[in-house]
N, C-alpha and C positions, 0 to 999 in steps of 0.2 A: 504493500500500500504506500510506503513512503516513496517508494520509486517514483511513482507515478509523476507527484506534487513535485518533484524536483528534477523529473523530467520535464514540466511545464516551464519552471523558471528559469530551468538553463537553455530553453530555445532561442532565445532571441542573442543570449553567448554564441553560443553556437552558429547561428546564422551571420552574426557578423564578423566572427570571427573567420570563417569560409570567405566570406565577401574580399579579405585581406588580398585573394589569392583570385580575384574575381580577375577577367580577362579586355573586360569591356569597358575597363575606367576612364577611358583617354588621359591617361595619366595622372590622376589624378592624385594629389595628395592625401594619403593615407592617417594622417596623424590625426583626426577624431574618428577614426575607427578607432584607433588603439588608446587615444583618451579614454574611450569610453567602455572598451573593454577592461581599461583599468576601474572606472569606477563601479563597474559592474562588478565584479570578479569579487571585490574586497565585500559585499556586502553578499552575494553569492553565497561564499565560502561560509559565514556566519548563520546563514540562513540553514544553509548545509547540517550547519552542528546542532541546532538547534532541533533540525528535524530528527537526526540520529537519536538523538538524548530522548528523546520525550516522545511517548509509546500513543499508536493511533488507536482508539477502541472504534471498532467497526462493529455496527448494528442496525444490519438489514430491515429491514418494513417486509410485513406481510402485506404487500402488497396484490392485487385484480384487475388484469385486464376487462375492466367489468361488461356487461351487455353494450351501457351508457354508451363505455368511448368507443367499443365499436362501433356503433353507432355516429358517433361525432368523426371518426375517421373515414368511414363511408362518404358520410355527408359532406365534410370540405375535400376532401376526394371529387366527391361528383363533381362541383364549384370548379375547383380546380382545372376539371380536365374539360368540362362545359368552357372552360376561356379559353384554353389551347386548342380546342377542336373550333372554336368561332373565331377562331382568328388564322389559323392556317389553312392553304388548301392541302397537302399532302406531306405525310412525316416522311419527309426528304432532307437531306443534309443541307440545301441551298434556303430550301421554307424555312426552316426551322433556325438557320445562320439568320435570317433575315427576320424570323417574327424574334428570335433572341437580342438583337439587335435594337429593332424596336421598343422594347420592355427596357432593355438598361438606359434607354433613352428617354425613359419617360413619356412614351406614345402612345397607349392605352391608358387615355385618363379613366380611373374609377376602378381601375383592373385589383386593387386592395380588396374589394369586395368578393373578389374571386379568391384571392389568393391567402389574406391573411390566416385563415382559418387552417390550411396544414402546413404552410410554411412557417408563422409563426406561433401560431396555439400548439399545434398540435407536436413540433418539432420540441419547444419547451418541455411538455408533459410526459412523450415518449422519453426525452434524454434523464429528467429526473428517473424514472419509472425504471431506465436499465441501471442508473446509478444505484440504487437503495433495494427495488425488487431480489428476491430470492432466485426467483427463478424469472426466464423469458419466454413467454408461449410464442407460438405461430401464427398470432395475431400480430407482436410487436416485430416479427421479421418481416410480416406483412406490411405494415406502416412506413418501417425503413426503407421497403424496397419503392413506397409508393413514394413515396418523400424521394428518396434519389431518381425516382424517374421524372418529377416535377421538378427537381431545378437543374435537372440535367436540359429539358425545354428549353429553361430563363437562360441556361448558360453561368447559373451564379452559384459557386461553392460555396460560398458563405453561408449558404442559409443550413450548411451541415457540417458548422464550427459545433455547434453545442452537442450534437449527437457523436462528433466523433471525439470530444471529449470524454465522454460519457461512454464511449466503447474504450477508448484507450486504457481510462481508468478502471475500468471492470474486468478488462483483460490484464491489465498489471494485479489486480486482487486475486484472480481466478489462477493464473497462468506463474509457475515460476520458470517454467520450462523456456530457455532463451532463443532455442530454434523456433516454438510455437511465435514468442513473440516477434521474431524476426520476419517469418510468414506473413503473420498479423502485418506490421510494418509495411511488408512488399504488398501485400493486399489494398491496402490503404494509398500506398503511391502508385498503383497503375491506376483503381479509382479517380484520383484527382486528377490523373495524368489525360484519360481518356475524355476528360472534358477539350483537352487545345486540340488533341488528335482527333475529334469530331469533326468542330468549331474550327479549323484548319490552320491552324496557331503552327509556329517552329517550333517543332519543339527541341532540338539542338541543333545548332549550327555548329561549320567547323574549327571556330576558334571558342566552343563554349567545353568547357569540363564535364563530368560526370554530376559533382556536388554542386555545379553552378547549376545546374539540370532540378537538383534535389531541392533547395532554395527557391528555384521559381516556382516548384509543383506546389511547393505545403506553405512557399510566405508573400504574399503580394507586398511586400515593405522591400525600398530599394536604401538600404541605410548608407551608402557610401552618397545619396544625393542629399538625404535627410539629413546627417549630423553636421552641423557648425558650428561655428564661434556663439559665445553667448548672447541672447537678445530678449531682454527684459520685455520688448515691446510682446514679443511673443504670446508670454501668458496673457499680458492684455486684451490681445487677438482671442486668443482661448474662451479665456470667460467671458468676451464679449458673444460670442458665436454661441454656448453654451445658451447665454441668456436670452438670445434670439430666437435660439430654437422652440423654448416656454411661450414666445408671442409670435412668432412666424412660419415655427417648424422648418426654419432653414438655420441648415447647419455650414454652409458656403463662405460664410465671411471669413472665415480660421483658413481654412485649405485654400482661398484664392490667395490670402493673405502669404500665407506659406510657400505657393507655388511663384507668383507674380513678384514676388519679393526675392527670391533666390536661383541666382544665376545659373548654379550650378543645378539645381531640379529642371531647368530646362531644357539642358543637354542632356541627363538621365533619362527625362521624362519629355522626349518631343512629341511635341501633337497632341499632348491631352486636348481633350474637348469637353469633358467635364472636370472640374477638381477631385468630387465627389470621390471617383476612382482610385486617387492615393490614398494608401494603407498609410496611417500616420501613428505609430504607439505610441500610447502614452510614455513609454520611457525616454523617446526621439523628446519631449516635450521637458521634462526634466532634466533632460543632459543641457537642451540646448538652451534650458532658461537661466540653468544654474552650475553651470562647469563641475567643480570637483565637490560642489554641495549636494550632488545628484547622488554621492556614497550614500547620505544619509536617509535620503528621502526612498531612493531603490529600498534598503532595509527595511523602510517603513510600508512602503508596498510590499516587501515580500512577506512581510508576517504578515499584514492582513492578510493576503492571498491563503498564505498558511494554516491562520489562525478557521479563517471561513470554510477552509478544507477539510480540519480539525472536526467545527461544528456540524457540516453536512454527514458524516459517518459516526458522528458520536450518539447525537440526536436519536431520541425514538418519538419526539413529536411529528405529526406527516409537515405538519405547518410549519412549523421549526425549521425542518430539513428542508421543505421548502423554498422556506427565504434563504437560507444561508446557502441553498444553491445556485440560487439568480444572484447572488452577492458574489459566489466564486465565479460563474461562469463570465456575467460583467466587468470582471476583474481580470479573468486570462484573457477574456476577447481584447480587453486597452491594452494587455502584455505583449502577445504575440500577432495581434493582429490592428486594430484601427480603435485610436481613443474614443471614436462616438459609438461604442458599444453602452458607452454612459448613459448616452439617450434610451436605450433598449430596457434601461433596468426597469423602467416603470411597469412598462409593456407586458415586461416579463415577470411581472407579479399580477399581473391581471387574472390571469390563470386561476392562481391560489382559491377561486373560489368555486371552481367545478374540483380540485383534485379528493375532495373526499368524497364525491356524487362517481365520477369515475375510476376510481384505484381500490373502492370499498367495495 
């Protein structure tokens, strides 16, 4: 079980520290990679010992795939596949590039009403349910595979961050066996892989590596364009966008700010057409707010992360384990993936009030 949680917080080391050795930098100067795998490393390590020392009690839920959710999986299933069948003429590679296309564009206005309901309800409830459940029936293989066929459409991985946490972590609890987990691992990288290989993405070119290969599959963050010099205005940017989002629901001011403002994101990142599309962590935002104050603030995120990891398997309240799971999972999405995972947190307590009507 410890593995797991400190498999999560050593990814984003790991990724930048591969990046060192990345091919495509146009030379670029390397010294806040490796600033900031200094400040990472030292609070890392601590983190590390911390977990070691101090024993995780783990205690499952009797948990039910009840009548209810079958029923709710059905139904934003149907929702679902009713929007992709009225919007394409044929599941063909060129349709499907082209309604995928569409949707990341925001061209289906009102298309939430189709969608929300298995991409983000139902994604939530399933991930909690493999986290804590005893066992997994033929229902929730069924949900998985329905949920992977639906944003395989969209084109968008994202919407199966929380469930493949929730598998990783349950395979590190289940599994000590390091060939199984290794499997597990390959299983998981052709998955993500076979979205560019559809969608007709490179997926390596000749001057790209194997591990540079491995970094694009599982991280949309490009850190050698994201890390720089410190800029207070930053977090300004931050909580301004934050708070706009409460009255506008646009979260664009931060990422235009970040993108339009830094020369070098240009070169990394030519052509954007939305901001929206750069992965920004949370951690990109405290290095680059606060240089070598960032040791302090990392350790402060990693025990939360830790401590919320702690809570979710200790818990025998459903509700309990609940929040403290949207707490964790909000938490590694700003780590290893995009800070406005913040925004998600609300959303993703919405839920909590069907999970004792469904899992009882």
């Amino acid at each position: 079980m410890k593995k797991a949680i400190l498999f999560f917080i050593t990814l984003p080391f790991a990724f930048v520290f591969i990046e060192l050795f990345r091919s495509d930098l146009y030379n670029f100067n390397n010294r806040f990679l490796i600033k900031f795998l200094f400040c990472y490393a030292i609070p890392l390590f601590f983190s590390y010992l911390f977990v070691l020392k101090n024993k995780i009690i783990y205690r499952p839920l009797e948990l039910k795939f009840n009548k209810k959710m079958k029923l709710f999986l059905l139904f934003s299933s149907f929702l679902f596949f009713y929007f992709i069948f009225e919007n394409i003429e044929s599941i063909s590679v060129i349709d499907l590039s082209i309604f995928s296309e569409k949707y990341r564009n925001s061209y289906y206005k009102g298309s939430g009403v189709f969608t929300y309901l298995l991409l983000n309800v139902f994604t939530v409830l399933v991930s909690f349910y493999i986290l804590k459940s005893r066992k997994l029936n033929n229902w929730t293989y069924l949900g998985l595979l329905l949920v992977f066929i639906a944003t395989f459409f969209l084109g968008l991985r994202i919407y199966l961050f929380t469930i493949f946490v929730s598998l990783i972590i349950r395979y590190f609890i289940r599994n000590k066996n390091l060939i199984h987990l290794s499997f597990f691992f390959s299983f998981l990288f052709f998955l993500l892989i076979s979205f560019k290989i559809f969608y007709g993405g490179k997926i390596i070119t000749e001057s790209q590596t194997f591990f540079e290969l491995i970094i694009k599959t599982f991280s949309r963050t490009n850190y050698s364009a994201l890390l720089y010099n410190s800029d207070l205005n930053l977090l300004s940017q931050f909580i301004e966008s934050i708070l706009s989002f409460f009255t506008e629901k646009d979260l664009s001011v931060f990422k235009n700010y970040f993108y339009y403002d830094n020369s070098d994101i240009n070169i990394l990142y030519p052509g954007i057409s939305k901001t929206s599309g750069i992965a920004i962590p949370l951690t990109v935002i405290i290095f680059n707010t606060t240089s070598y104050l960032s040791i302090i603030f990392f350790f402060l995120f990693f025990m939360i992360i830790i401590i919320s990891y702690y809570k979710v398997f200790s818990s025998i309240s459903l509700y309990s384990s609940y929040f403290w799971y949207v707490i964790l999972i909000t938490l590694l999405g700003c780590l290893v993936e995009d800070v406005f995972f913040l925004s998600k947190f609300f959303l993703s307590l919405l839920p909590v009030v069907m999970i004792k009507y469904v899992f009882k």
